[in-house]
VOTIBA-154269 format. One record per residue: residue in three letters; x, z, y of N, C-alpha, C in turn. Coordinates in steps of 0.001 Angstrom, whole numbers, plus 500000, padded with zeros to 6 digits. Layout:
N
ALAXZYXZYXZY/...
// end
This chain:
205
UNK500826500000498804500000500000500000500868500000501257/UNK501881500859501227503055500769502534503441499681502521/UNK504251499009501649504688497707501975503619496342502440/UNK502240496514501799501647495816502896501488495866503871/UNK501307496971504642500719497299505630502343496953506766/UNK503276497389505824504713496561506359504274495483506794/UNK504374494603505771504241493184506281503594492460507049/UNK502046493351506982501143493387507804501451493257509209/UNK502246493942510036503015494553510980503873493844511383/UNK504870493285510570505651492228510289505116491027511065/UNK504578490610510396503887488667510758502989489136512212/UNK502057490352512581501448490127513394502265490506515064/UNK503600491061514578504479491052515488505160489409515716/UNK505260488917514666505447487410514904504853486922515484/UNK503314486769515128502530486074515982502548486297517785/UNK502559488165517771502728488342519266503350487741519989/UNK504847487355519431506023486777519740506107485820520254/UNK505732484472519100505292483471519621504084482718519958/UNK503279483780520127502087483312521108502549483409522544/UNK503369484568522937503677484840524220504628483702524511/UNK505481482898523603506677482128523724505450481111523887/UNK504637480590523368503882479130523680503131479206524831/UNK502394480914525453501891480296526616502970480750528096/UNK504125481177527795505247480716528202505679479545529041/UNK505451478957528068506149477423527727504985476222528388/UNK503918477275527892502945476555528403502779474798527560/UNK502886475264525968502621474541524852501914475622524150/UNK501096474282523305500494474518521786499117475578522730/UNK499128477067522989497759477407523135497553477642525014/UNK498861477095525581498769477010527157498688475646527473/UNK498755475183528689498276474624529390499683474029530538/UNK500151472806530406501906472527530967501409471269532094/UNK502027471148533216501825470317534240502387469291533275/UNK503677468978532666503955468108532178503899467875530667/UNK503205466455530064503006466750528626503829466786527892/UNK505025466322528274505864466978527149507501467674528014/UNK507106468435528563508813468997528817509409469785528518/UNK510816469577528779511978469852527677511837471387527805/UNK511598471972526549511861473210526011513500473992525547/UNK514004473045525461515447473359524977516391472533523510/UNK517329472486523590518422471450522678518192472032521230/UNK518052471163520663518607471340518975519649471343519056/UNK520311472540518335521552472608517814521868471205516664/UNK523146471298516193523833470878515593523204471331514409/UNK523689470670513336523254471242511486523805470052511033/UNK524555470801509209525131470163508061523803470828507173/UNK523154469570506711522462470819505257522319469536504091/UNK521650470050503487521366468825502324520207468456501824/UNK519703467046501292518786466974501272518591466900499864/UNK517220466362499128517046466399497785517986465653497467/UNK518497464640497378519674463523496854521069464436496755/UNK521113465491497325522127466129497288523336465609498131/UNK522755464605499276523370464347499988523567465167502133/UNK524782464958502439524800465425504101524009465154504431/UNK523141465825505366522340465326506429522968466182508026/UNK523039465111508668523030466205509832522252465898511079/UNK522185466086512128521390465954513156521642464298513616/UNK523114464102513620523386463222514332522488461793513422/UNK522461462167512267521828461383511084520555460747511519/UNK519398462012512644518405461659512892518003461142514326/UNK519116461400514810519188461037516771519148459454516372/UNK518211459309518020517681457935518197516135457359517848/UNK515386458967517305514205458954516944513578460236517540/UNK512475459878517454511140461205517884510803461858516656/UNK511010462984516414511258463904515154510114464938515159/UNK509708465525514485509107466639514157509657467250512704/UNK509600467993512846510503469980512521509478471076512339/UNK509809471220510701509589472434510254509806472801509168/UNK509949474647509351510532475423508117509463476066507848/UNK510226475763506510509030476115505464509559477065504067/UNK508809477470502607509812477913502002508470477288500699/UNK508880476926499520508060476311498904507300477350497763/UNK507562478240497972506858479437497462505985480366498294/UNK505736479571499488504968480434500611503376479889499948/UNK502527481382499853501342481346499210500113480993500103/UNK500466480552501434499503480098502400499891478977503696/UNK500061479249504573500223478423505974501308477293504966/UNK501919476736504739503443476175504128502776474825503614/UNK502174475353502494501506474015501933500351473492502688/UNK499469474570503215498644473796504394499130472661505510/UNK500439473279506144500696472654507039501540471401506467/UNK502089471504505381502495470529504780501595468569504883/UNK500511469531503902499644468615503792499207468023505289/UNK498896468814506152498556468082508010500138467240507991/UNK501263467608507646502199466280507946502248465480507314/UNK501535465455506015501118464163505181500279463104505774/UNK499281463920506667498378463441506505498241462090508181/UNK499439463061508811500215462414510348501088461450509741/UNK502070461412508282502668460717508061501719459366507503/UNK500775459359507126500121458064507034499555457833507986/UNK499010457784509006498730457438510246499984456801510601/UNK501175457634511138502525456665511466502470455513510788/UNK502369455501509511502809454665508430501850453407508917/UNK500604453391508850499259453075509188499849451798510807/UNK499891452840511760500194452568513013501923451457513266/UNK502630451633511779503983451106511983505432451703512930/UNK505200453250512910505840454166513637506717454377512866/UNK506054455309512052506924455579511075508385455922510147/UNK509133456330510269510456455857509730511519455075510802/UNK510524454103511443511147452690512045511736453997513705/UNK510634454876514111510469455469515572510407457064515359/UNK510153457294514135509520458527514210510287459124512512/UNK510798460351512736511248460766511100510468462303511197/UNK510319462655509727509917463804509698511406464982509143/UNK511726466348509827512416466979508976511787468452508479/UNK511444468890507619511253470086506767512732470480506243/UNK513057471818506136513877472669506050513424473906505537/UNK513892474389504649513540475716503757514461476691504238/UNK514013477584504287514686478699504877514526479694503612/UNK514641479204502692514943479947501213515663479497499875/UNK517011479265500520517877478470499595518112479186497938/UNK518409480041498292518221480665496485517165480566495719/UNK516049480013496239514858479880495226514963478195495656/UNK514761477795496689514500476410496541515758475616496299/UNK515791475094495510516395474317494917516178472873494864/UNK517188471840495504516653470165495273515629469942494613/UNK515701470227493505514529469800492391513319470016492792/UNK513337471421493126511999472680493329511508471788494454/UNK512346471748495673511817470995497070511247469693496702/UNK511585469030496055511118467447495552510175467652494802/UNK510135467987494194508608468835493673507491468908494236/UNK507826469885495350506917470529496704506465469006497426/UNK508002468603497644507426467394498197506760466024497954/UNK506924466000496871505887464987495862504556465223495840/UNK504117466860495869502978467055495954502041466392496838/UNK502789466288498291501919465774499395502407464114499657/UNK502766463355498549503184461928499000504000461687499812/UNK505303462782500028506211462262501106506875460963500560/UNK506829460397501817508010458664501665509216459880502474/UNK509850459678501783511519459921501738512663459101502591/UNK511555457886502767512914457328503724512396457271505085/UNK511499458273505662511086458279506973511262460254507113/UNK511044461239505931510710462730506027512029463035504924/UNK512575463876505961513956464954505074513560465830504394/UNK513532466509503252513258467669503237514766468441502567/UNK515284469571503663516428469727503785517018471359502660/UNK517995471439502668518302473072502415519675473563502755/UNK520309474826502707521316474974503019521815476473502775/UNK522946476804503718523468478056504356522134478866505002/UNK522177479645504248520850480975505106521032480861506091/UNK521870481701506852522162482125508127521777481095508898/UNK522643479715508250522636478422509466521574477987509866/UNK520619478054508807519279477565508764518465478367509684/UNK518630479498509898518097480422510416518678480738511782/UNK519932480296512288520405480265513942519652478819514168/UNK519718477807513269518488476688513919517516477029514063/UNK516722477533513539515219477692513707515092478887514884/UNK516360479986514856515814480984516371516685480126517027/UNK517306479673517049517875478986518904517567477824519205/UNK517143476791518505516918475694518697515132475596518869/UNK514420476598518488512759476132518059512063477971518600/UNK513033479008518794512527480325518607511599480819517767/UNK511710479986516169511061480446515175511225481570514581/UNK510625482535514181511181484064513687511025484151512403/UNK511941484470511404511701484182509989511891486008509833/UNK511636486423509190511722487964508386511967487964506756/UNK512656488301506116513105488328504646513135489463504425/UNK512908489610503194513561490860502272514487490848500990/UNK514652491392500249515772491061499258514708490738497679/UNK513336490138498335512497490001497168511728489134497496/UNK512852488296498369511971486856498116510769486913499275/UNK510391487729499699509134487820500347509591487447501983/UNK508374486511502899509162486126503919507949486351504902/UNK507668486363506276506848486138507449507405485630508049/UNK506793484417508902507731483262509735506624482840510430/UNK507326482890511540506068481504512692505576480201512284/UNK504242479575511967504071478261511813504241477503512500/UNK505195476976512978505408476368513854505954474602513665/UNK505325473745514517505840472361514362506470471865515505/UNK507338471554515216508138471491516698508291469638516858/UNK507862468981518216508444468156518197509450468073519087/UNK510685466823518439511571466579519419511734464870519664/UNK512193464781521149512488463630521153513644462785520744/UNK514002461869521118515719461061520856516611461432520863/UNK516405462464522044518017462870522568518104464620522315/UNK517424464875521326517132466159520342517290466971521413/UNK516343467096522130515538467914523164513979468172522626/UNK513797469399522253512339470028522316511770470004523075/UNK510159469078522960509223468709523706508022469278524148/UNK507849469579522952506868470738522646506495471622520724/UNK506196472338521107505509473654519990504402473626519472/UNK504116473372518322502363473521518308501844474680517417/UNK501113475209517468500941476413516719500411476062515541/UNK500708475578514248500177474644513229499181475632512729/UNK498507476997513191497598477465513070496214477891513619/UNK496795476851514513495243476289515306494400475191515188/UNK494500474957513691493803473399512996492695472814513859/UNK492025473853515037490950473157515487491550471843516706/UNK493202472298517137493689471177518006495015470658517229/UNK495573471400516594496078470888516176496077469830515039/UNK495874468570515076495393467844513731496142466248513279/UNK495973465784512414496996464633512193496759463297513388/UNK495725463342513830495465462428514598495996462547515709/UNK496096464501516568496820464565517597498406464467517386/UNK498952465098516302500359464670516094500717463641516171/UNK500060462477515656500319461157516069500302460700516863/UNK499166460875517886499341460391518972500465460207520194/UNK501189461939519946501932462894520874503155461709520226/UNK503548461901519051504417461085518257504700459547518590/UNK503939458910518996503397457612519592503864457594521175/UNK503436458472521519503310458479523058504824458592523846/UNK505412459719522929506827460374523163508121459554522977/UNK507520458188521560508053457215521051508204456229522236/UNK507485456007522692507290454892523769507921454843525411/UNK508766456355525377509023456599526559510531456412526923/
// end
């Protein structure tokens, strides 16, 4: 019962966090004079993808990106939000964005359980095309100074596997500058049709 009520405590301190960081920012549940301005730089990153090959940032510059961590054993928000980037990735696909303007990256922020295989797995589930969406893994730590300095995502662990993390979808543009935040737990605005659009729009500029 304590340790729920932990965790409990846990995630809804997250949420405080970055709810206050989005209407901040004045993304995702605020309201921004400009529709998409720069929030702050993506760092740098080496990680790997299912092929067991480098990926790094520089890999994806020159495109309008969207970003998110995830862990493939998360029993709620993870695979939901998954599926909403499936469901933006056929629209791109649809529209001819796609791959060509637009890449997707997912990143696990739980390398000892996810494993290439495990992630390809996860990601098969929702029809990812692979040569437009990364799905990445790596160094804990590293993974985790990307997601708080580059996105101010808050991940929480324990030594049992168990995690609370911000849902968060971040897009970025070309020049891996953060555009905006969306709270991927506000399905009533957030949805595949608006990701695309933003994706489209951001593409074109």
């Amino acid at each position: 019962m304590l340790k729920r009520y932990k965790w409990t405590w846990v995630l809804l301190a997250l949420i405080i966090i970055m709810a206050g960081y989005l209407i901040y920012t004045g993304t995702g549940i605020g309201k921004s004079k400009s529709k998409f301005p720069v929030l702050g730089q993506v760092e740098n990153f080496s990680l790997e993808n299912v092929d067991g090959k480098t990926v790094t940032l520089d890999d994806t510059k020159g495109k309008v990106r969207i970003f998110y961590f995830f862990y493939t054993t998360c029993p709620d928000v993870c695979p939901v939000t998954t599926f909403l980037l499936s469901k933006t990735q056929k629209q791109l696909i649809k529209d001819g964005t796609f791959a060509k303007d637009a890449e997707f990256v997912s990143i696990s922020f739980d390398p000892k359980v996810d494993t290439r295989e495990k992630i390809k797995e996860f990601g098969d589930k929702f029809y990812v095309d692979y040569n437009g969406w990364y799905f990445l893994r790596g160094d804990d730590q590293k993974i985790r100074e990307v997601a708080e300095k580059s996105f101010k995502i808050g991940i929480v662990g324990d030594n049992k596997d168990n995690f609370a993390h911000s849902n968060v979808i971040a897009l970025v543009d070309r020049d891996n500058k953060v555009r905006k935040l969306y709270n991927a737990n506000d399905t009533d605005n957030v949805t595949a049709e608006a990701l695309a659009k933003d994706i489209e729009k951001l593409a074109k500029q």
